[in-house]
Structures are given as C-alpha cells and as structure tokens.
TIZA-677400 format. One record per residue (C-alpha): x, y, z. Coordinates in Angstrom, 2 decimals. Layout:
N
      xx      yy      zz
       X       Y       Z
...
end
This chain:
316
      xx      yy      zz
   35.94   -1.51   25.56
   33.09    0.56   23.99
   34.14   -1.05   20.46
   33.82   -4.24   22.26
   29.69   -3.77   23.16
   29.74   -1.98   20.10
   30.41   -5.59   18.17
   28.75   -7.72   20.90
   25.23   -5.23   20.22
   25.61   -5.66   16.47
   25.83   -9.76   16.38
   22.76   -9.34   19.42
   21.13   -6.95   17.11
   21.87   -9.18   13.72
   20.48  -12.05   15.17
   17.67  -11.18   17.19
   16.34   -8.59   14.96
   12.72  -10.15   13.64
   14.17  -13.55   14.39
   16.37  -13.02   11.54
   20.17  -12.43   10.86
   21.29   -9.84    8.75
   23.04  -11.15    5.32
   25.01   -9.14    3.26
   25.40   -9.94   -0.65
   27.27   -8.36   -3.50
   27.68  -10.23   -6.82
   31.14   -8.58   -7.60
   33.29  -11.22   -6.95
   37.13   -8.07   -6.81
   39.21   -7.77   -4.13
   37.24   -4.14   -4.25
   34.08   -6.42   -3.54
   35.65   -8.35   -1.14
   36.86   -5.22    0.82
   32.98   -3.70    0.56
   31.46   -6.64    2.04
   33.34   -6.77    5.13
   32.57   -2.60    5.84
   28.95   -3.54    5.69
   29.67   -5.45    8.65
   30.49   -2.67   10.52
   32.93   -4.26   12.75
   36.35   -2.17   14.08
   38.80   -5.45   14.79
   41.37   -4.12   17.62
   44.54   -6.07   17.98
   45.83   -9.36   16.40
   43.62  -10.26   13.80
   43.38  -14.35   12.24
   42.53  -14.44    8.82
   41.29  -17.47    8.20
   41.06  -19.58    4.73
   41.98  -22.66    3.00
   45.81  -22.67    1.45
   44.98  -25.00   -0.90
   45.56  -29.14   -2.06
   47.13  -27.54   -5.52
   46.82  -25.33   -7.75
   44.02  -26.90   -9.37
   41.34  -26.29   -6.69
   39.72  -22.86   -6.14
   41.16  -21.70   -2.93
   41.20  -17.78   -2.84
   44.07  -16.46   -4.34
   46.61  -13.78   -2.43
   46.20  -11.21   -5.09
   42.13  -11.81   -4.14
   42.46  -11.62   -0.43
   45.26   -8.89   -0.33
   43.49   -6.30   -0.22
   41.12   -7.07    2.75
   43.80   -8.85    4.90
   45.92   -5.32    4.59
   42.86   -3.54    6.04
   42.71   -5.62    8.91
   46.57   -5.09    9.38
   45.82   -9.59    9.60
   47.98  -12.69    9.40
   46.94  -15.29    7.37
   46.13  -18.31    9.84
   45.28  -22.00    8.55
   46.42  -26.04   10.34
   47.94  -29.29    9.09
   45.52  -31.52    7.19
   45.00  -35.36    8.67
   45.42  -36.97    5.10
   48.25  -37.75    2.95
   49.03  -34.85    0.66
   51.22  -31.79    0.46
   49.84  -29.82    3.94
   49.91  -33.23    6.21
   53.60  -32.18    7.89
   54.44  -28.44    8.99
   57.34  -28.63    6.66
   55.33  -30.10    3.45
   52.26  -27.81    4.58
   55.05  -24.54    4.76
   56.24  -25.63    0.68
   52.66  -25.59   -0.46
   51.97  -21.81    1.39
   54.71  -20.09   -0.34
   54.49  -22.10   -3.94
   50.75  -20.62   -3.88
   52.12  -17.42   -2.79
   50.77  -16.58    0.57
   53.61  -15.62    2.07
   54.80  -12.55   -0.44
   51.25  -11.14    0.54
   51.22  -10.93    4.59
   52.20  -13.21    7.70
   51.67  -16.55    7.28
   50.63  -18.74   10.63
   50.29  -22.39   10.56
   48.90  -22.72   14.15
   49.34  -26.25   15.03
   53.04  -26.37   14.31
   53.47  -25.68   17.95
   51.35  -28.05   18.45
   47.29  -27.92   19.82
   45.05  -26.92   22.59
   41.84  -27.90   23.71
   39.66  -24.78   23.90
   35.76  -25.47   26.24
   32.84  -26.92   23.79
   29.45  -25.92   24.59
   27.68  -28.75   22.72
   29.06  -32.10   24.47
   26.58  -34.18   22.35
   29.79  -35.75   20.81
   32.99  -34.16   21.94
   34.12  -33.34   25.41
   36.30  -30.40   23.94
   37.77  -28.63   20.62
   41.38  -29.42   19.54
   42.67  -26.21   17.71
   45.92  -25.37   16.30
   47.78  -23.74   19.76
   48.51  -20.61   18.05
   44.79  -19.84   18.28
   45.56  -18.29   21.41
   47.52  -15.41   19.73
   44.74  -13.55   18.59
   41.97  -11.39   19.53
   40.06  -11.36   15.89
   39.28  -13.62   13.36
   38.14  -13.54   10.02
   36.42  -16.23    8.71
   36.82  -16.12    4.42
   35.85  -19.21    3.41
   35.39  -20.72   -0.16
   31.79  -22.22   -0.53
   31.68  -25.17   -2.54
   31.40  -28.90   -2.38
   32.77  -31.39   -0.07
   33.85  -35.15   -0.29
   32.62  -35.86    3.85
   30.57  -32.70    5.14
   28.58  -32.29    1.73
   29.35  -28.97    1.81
   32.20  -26.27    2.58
   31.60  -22.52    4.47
   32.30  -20.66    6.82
   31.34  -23.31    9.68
   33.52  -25.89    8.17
   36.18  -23.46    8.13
   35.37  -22.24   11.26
   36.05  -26.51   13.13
   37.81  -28.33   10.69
   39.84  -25.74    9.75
   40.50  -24.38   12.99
   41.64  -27.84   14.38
   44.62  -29.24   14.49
   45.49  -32.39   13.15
   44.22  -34.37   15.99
   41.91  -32.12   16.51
   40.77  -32.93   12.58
   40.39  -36.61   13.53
   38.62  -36.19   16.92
   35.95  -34.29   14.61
   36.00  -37.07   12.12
   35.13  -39.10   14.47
   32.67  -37.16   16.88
   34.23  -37.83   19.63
   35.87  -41.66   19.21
   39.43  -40.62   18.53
   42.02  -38.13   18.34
   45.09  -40.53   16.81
   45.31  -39.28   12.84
   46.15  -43.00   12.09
   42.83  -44.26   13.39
   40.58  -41.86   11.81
   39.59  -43.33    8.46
   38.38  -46.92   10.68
   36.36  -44.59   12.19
   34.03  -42.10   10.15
   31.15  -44.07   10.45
   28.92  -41.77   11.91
   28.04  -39.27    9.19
   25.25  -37.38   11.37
   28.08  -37.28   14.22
   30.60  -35.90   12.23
   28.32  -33.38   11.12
   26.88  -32.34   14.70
   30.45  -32.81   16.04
   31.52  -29.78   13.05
   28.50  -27.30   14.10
   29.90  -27.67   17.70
   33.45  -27.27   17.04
   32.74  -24.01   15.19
   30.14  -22.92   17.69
   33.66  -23.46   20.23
   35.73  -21.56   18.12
   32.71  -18.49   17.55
   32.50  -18.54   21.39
   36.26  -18.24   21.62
   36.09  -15.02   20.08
   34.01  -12.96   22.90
   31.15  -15.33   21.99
   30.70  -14.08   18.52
   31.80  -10.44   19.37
   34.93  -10.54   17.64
   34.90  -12.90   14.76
   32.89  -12.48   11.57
   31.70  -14.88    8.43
   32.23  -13.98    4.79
   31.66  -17.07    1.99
   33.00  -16.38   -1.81
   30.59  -18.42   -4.61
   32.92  -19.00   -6.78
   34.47  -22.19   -8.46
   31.64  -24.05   -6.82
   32.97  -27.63   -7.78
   31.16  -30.46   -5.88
   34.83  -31.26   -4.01
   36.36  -29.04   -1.68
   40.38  -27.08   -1.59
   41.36  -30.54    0.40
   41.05  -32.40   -2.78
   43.92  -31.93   -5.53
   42.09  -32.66   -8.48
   38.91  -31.90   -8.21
   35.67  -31.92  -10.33
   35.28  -29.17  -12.69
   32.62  -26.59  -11.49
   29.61  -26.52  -13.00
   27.94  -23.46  -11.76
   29.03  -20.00  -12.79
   30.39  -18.12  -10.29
   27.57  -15.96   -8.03
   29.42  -13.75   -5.72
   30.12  -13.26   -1.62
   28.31  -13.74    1.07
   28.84  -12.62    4.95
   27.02  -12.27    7.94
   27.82  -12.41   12.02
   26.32  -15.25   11.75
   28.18  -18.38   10.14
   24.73  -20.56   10.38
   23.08  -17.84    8.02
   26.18  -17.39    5.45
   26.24  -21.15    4.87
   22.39  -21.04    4.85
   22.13  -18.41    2.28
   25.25  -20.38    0.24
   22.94  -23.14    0.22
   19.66  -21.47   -0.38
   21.19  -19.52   -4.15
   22.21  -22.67   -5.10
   18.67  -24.58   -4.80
   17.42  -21.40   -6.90
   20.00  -21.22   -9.74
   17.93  -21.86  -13.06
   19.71  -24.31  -14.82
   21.01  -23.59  -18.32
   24.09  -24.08  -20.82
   26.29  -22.12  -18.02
   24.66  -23.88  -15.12
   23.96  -27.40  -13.37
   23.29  -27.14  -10.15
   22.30  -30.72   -9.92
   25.89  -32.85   -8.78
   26.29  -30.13   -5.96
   22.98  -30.58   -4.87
   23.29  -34.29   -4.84
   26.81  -34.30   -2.87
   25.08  -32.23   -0.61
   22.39  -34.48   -0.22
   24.20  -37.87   -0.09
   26.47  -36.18    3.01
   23.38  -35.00    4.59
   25.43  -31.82    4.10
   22.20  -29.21    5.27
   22.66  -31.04    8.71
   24.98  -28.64    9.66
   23.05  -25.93    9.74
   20.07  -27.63   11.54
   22.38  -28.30   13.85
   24.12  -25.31   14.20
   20.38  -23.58   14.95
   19.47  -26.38   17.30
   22.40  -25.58   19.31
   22.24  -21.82   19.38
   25.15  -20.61   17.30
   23.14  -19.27   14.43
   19.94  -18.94   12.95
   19.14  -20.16    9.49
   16.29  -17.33    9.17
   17.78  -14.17    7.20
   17.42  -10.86    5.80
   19.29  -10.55    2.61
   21.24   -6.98    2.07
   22.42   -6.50   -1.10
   25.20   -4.06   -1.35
   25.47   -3.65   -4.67
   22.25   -1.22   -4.67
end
C-alpha cells in the first residue's frame, strides 16, 4: 500500500510540478540504457507486470529486439504482453500471430501473452467524445503493472507511433482495433477499412483509449511510458516492408506521462539539423498529412497528460 501512494505521489508530483512533467532522456540506445532509464523513474512494480511492445510485421521493421528488451523485462520479473492485428498479415489469427512471436524470438527471452486470444473486454472510457468504451485484449485483466516500451517512429494512419498508440491500439483487441479505427462506428474487423473516414476521430478516439488503459492501471499509478528513437522510418512495426529510416538513431525517452514522451519524440525530431546522416523532412510530412500531433492535443485536452516538460538527461 505505501508503494502504491508512493507511485500515485510521483505521477501527481511529475505532472503538476511547475505545470510540467518530468522527462527523462539518455542517448545510449543498450539494453544497459534501457535498464537506466526506467530506475530514473523511480517506480517499485509489485505483482504481475505487462510488458508491453510491438512483436513485429517481419523482420524488416524495427521492432525492439529480445536481446534489447531482455534485460529490463528480467528486472521487472514481466511477461511480454501484445494483441492480434485487424489486417491481413502474419499476427491477424492467434495461431499466425503465435509463429511470428517465436520466429522473432520472444518467446526464448520471457512469457509471452497474446491477450485477446481469449478473447476481449470492454474496460470504462473517460472520454465518450467517440467511443462508449475500450475493447482490450481480455487478458488485460491479469495484471497489476504495465510497461509501456514503445518504438517511436512513423505511422501509415496515426502519423505517428509512441507510447499512446501503444498504449490503445496496441492494447485493443482486434475488434477493439476496428472500433478505434472507426471512433466509435464499428467493432466488426471486416467493416473497418469502409469506415476510417474520420481522421480527427480516429485520432481523438486513440488519446481516449490510452487515457482508458492509463486509468486502468490505478489511474496512472502503476503503469509507466518509455519511447526508443531508433529506426525512425516514416511507417510503423505493422508494416512489413517499410521505408528505410532516414534519421540516425537519437536514443530513449520515458516519462509517467505518455502525452509528454510522445511530445518530446516529436519535439527532437522538429530540431534534428539536417545533414548527409539526417532528413527529417518525410517523417515530418507523414506526421503532418495524418494530423499525427493531434494526439497529443488531445490527449492534454482530455487530461491524461501534459505536453509541457522538463527534460532530465541521465546521461550527466
């Protein structure tokens, strides 16, 4: 219990502080790094703990790699937690999704989890501007932490992919991933792509569906945010052959707050200077073109994060 108002005063304290959230950097991108960034946090994670990322389209996108996220998922004693996709490709079915996590070798590392093989829940949404509820993978319900390790980079839809995107779409189920796609017109997988005509709604309905999931863990008390720059292509993990990346690779980024991390994400990529090793320009534009920011306004409109910061750097 005292660990538990120990977390809940240092995500009060992070984000209330000045009006700013606290936002930790290091530009080591080592599982040694990795390990570092999440101690600044100074959380203490108490039973069963979600890790959650992106398994991967193929082998050719820049999910993190197990011998990457080893290290930190053995620290938090966690099982590695991702859902089906809603598109044709080799995580759409439990059994093609279960080929693809052990062929990228998850499951030699730690526990493995795909939580809506059981099927989904609905868990309660705060912001009903679109949705009347979250659909998450049913084995959400298992745990009482979750980490949030997220690849930032590109993405065909949202613009952009962090921690909130892994925090809804990657969090819901299948239907769940449609109902999202759709703010709010449909949860049938089959009907999604004759509905994703509402960019701005898709958007808002992805800041509220990881505001749902943030406020299923002890409203922000028991889930945390960390982002890793690197192999920043303009398309996201979801697409098999994506663009090559055309900005070198920065470092992490992580926060109790998942509206700062992606803010921050955002933010060093405006400033890189572009040069023979960088062009920051066809991210920027993707961004742009999916009104990508949007999630973050929305995300601070709706109280689930503030996209004021304080950057730490550990590396001093």
């Amino acid at each position: 219990m005292k660990k538990f108002f120990t977390s809940l005063f240092l995500l009060t304290f992070s984000v209330l502080t000045y009006g700013q959230s606290k936002v930790f950097i290091t530009r080591e991108i080592t599982p040694e790094s990795l390990v570092r960034i999440y101690e600044a946090l100074g959380v203490n994670p108490e039973g069963r703990v979600a890790v959650k990322i992106s398994t991967g389209e193929s082998e050719k996108t820049g999910y993190l790699r197990p011998a990457f996220i080893k290290p930190l998922v053995d620290k938090v004693h966690g099982t590695i937690v991702e859902c089906n996709t809603a598109y044709a490709g080799s995580r759409n079915t439990t059994e093609a999704h279960w080929k693809t996590i052990r062929e990228h070798g998850f499951t030699e590392i730690a526990p493995v989890d795909i939580m809506d093989e059981e099927g989904s829940m609905n868990i309660a949404i705060q912001d009903s501007t679109h949705l009347k509820y979250n659909i998450v993978g049913k084995h959400l319900a298992y745990y009482d932490w979750m980490i949030n390790l997220a690849h930032f980079k590109g993405h065909q839809m949202g613009g952009l992919g962090g921690v909130l995107k892994n925090a809804s779409i990657g969090v819901a189920s299948a239907s769940g991933k449609a109902y999202i796609h759709t703010a709010g017109y449909t949860e049938k997988v089959d009907e999604l792509w004759s509905h994703v005509d509402d960019q701005d709604g898709f958007v808002e309905s992805m800041a509220a569906a990881a505001q749902a999931v943030h406020n299923f863990f002890g409203n922000g008390s028991r889930i945390v945010y960390i982002a890793v720059m690197n192999n920043m292509s303009i398309d996201c993990d979801c697409n098999a052959n994506p663009q090559k990346p055309l900005i070198a690779d920065y470092g992490i980024v992580a926060s109790l707050d998942p509206v700062a991390v992606d803010q921050a994400c955002y933010d060093i990529v405006t400033q890189i200077h572009n040069d023979e090793h960088n062009n920051n320009r066809p991210l920027l534009e993707r961004i742009a073109k999916q009104h990508g920011t949007h999630i973050m306004e929305w995300g601070e409109k709706i109280g689930l994060g503030s996209r004021k910061y304080e950057i730490v750097n550990i590396d001093k």
